[in-house]
N, C-alpha and C positions, 0 to 999 in steps of 0.2 A: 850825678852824685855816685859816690863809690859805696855802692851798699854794702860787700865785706866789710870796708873798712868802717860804715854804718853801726853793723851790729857787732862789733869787737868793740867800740867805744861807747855803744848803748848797754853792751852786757857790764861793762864794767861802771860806767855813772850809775846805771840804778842798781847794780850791790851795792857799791859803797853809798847813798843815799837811800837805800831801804835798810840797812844797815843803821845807819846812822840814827833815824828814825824810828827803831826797833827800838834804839837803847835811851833813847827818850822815850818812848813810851813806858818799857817795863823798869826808865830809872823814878820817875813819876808815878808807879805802879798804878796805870791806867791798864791793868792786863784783859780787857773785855774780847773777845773776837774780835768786836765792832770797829775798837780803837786799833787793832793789831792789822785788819784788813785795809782800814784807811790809810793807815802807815806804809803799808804796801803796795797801796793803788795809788797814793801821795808820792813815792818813792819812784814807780814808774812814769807816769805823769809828768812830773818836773824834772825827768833825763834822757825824755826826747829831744824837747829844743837843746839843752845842754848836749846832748850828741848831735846834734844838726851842727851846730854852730862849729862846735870842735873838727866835725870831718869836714865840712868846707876850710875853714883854715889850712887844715893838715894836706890838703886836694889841693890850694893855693898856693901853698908852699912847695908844695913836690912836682908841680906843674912847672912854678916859673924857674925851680932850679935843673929841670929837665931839660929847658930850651938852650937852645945853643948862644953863643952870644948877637949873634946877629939876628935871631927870632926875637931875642931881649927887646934892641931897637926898633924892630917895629911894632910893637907892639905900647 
């Protein structure tokens, strides 16, 4: 796994999903620490696998457009 390119697509899933999650909270005006930390530990949490998933693709993609055309076929 290309961990650079790991944590460039994990920093950005969880801003925009703790982000997100923020503005549910304070539009819901649940403003407690409690509700704000969980927002935040909910927000990391759920963009790890979401960065898993996206840097194997992105690994998938840039692997098989690397290969020459005759590595294509045997493969």
């Amino acid at each position: 796994m290309n961990i650079p390119l790991f944590s460039a697509i994990f920093s950005i899933a969880s801003t925009v999903l703790i982000g997100v999650l923020m503005i549910v909270v304070f539009v819901n005006d649940m403003t407690n620490m409690q509700t704000v930390l969980g927002a935040v530990v909910a927000g990391l949490v759920v963009s790890i696998p979401i960065a898993l998933v996206v840097t194997k693709r992105i690994s998938a993609m840039t692997n098989s457009a690397s290969l020459t055309p005759n590595q294509q076929k045997t493969q």
